[in-house]
C-alpha positions in Angstrom: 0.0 0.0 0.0 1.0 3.2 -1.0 1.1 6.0 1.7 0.8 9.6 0.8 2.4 12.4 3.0 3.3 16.1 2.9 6.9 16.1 3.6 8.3 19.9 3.7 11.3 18.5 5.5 12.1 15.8 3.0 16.4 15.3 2.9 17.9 16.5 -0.1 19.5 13.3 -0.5 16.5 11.4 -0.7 15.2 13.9 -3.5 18.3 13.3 -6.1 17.7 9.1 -5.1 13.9 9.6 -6.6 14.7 12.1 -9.4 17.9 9.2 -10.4 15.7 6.6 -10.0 12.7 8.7 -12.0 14.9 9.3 -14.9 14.2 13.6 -14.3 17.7 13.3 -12.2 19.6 13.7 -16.0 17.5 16.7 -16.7 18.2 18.6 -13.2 21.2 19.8 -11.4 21.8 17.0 -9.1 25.6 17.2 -8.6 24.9 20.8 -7.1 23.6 19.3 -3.7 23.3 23.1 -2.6 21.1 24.2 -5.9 19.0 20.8 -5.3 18.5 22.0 -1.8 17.3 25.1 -2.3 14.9 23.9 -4.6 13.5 21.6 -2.4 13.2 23.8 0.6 12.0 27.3 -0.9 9.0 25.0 -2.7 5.3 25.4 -0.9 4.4 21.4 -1.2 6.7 18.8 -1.5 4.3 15.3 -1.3 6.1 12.0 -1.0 4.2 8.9 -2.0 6.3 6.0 0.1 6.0 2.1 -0.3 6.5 1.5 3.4 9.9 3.4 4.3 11.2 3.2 0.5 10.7 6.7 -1.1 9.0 5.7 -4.6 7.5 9.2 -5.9 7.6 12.7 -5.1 5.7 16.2 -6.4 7.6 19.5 -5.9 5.2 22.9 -6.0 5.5 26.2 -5.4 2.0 27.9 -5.0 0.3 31.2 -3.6 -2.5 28.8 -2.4 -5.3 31.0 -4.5 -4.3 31.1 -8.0 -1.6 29.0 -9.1 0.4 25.8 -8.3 3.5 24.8 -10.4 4.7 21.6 -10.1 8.5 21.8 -11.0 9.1 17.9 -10.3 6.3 14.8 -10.5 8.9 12.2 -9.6 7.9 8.1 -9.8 10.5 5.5 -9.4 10.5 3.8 -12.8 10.2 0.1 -10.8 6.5 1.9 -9.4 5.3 3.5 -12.6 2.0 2.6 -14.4 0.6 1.9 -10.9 -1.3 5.4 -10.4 1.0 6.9 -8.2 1.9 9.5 -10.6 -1.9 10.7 -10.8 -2.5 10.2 -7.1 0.8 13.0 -6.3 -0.5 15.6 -9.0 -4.5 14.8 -7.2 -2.9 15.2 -4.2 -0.9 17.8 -4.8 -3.6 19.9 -6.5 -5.8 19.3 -3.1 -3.0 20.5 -0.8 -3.1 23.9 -2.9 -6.7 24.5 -2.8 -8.8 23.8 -5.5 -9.0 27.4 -6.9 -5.7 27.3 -7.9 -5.0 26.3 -11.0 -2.1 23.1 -11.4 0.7 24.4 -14.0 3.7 22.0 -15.0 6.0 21.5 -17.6 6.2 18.3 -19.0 9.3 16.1 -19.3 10.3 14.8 -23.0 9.5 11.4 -22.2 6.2 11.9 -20.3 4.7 14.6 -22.1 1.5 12.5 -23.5 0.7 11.3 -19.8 -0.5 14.3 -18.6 -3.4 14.5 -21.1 -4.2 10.8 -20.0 -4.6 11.7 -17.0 -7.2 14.8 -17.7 -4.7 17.8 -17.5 -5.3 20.2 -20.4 -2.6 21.3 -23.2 -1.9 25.0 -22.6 -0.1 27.1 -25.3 0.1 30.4 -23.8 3.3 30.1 -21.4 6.5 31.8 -22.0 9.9 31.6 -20.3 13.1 33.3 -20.0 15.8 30.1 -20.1 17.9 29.5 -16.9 21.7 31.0 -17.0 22.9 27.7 -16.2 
């Protein structure tokens, strides 16, 4: 049984294991254990989804709690993928900001067709400045 828990005080560690053991760890900065950090602790929610004590999923958000939620990581062990988990942390997640926000993310190469599987809707009106490094 999967158990579902906010975590604001989840180890930095731990986060790299489950973004390496993802497949997201190649497209973040995990040898910069300071940069991981930060992101981590300045988010709003951080939900873990655990398998008893092993750490098998995680969601990362910032949010105002009103308006908008961003989920900057959606995180599932590749061994516990295809089980629901991944829909459960975004559900989750979505709940823990309030459900007049609206749930943001930007999808992964690899996983952008789940999201529409799992009812999110395709947006086209974003825009970003890319990251110095």
């Amino acid at each position: 049984m999967i158990a579902y828990t906010l975590e604001p005080d989840l180890d930095v560690s731990s986060f790299i294991q489950i973004l390496e053991r993802s497949g997201l760890g190649a497209l973040r900065p995990i040898a910069d254990r300071e940069r991981m950090g930060q992101m981590l602790h300045e988010s709003s929610i951080v939900l873990t989804a655990r398998d008893g004590d092993r750490l098998v999923g995680v969601s990362r958000a910032p949010t105002d709690f009103g308006w908008v939620c961003y989920v900057c990581d959606l995180a599932v062990d590749v061994d516990f993928q295809r089980q629901g988990i991944g829909r459960e942390l975004v559900r989750r997640t979505h709940a823990a900001a309030g459900s007049e926000t609206a749930l943001v993310l930007r999808a992964a190469p690899a996983a952008r067709d789940y999201y529409a599987r799992i009812g999110m809707a395709k947006i086209d009106n974003a825009w970003m400045f890319n990251r110095a490094r």
